[in-house]
N, C-alpha and C positions, 0 to 999 in steps of 0.2 A: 504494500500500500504506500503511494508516494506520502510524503509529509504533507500535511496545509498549513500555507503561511498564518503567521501569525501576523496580523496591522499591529505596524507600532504604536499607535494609540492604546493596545490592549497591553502593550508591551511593559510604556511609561506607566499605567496605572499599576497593573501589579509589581512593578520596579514601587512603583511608589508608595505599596501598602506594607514592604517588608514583611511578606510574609515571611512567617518560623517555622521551624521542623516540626511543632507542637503543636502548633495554631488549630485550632478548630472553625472554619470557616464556613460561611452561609452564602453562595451566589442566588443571586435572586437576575432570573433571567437568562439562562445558561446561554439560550442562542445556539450556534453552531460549538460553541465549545471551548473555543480558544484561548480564553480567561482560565476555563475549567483544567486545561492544558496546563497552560502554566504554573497555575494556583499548585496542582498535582504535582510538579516535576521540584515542589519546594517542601513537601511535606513528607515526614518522616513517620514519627508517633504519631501526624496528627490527621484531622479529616476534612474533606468539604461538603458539602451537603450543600446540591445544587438542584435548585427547581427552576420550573418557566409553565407557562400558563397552555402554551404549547407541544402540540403530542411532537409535532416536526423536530424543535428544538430540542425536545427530552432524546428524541432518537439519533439525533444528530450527534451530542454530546456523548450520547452513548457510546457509538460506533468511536469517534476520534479518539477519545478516553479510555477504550476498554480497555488496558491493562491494567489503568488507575482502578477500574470498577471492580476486576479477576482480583486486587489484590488487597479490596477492600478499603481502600484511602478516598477511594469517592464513591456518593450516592446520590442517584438523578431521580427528580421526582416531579410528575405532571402535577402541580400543584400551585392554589394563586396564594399569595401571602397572606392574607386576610384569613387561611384558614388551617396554613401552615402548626406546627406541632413537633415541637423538637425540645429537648430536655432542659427545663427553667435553666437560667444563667450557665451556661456551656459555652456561649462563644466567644470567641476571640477577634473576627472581624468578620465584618457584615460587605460585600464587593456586592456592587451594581450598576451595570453602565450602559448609559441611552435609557435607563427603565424610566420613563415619564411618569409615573404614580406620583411620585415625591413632587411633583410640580406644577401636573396638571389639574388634580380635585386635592377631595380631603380625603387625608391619608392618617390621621390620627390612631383609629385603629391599629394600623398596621406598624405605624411608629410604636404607639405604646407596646405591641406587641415584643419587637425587636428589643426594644428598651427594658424588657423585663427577663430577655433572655441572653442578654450581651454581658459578660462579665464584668461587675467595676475593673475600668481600666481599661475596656474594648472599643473598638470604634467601628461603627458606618461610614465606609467609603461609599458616593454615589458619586460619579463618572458620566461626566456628560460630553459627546463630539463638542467640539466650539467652533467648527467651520461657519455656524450661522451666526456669526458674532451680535446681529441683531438681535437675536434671545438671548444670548448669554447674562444681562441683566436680569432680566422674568426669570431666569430657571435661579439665580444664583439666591434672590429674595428670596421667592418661594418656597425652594427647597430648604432652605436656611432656617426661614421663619419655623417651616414644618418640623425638623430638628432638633428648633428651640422649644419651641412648644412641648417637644416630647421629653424633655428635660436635657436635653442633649447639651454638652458645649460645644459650637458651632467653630470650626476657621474654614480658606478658602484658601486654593493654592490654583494656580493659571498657570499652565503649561504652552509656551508659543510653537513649539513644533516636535511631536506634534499638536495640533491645537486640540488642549484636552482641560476641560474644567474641575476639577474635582473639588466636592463639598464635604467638609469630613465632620462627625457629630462623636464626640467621646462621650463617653459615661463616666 
């Protein structure tokens, strides 16, 4: 099976979550996989636990990862956040990127959920393309506010090439 590229956009984000060998991680979003790729190729002891609301994405992720999944350091799951179910305060970081929930309605729910399963100390990475530099305002409030609201502490960090936004919420 040839390799699939990985976009550096996907590349500088998980560059920039530092993941650990230990991490216990949650992608919200899997997509084709590529995050899920790399997230895997840094974990030792530890897991990711990767959903997306789509059957496509779930099989996608599958197929690309399946060694990660033979050898039990990742688990993909057709499932929307809202309704998600994973063991209270276990994680270690929260990756999602392009997922519009955090920007587009109210996601309160969803936040408080995260928030009550994210270890003191853990954080939400959400990852946004910035090519449309004309949103990059509306996603960065939005998602921010949504964040703070959740009890989260908020910073923001702008990547120029590639153009990537990332909004990060600790606990």
């Amino acid at each position: 099976m040839a390799l699939q590229a990985i976009p550096a956009r996907i590349r500088w984000a998980v560059d920039f979550m530092d993941v650990q060998p230990g991490d216990h991680v949650l992608e919200i979003g899997c997509g084709p996989g590529a995050g899920a790729e790399l997230i895997c190729q840094r974990l030792e002891t530890g897991k990711l636990f990767a959903i997306d609301r789509s059957e496509s994405g779930v099989d996608r992720t599958k197929r690309r990862c399946k060694r990660f999944v033979d050898a039990g350091r990742l688990t993909v799951r057709q499932i929307d956040l809202a309704t998600l179910r994973v063991p209270v305060k276990r994680l270690h970081k929260v990756y999602a990127f392009n997922v519009n929930l955090f920007w587009v309605r109210e996601c309160q729910d969803e936040l408080a959920l995260l928030h009550e399963r994210v270890l003191p100390g853990g954080i939400v990475h959400l990852f946004y393309d910035a090519t449309r530099r004309e949103q990059v305002p509306e996603i960065k409030e939005k998602a921010s506010a949504a964040l703070a609201k959740a009890g989260f502490r908020v910073s923001v960090a702008e990547n120029p090439n590639p153009p990537v936004l990332a909004i990060i919420g600790r606990r």
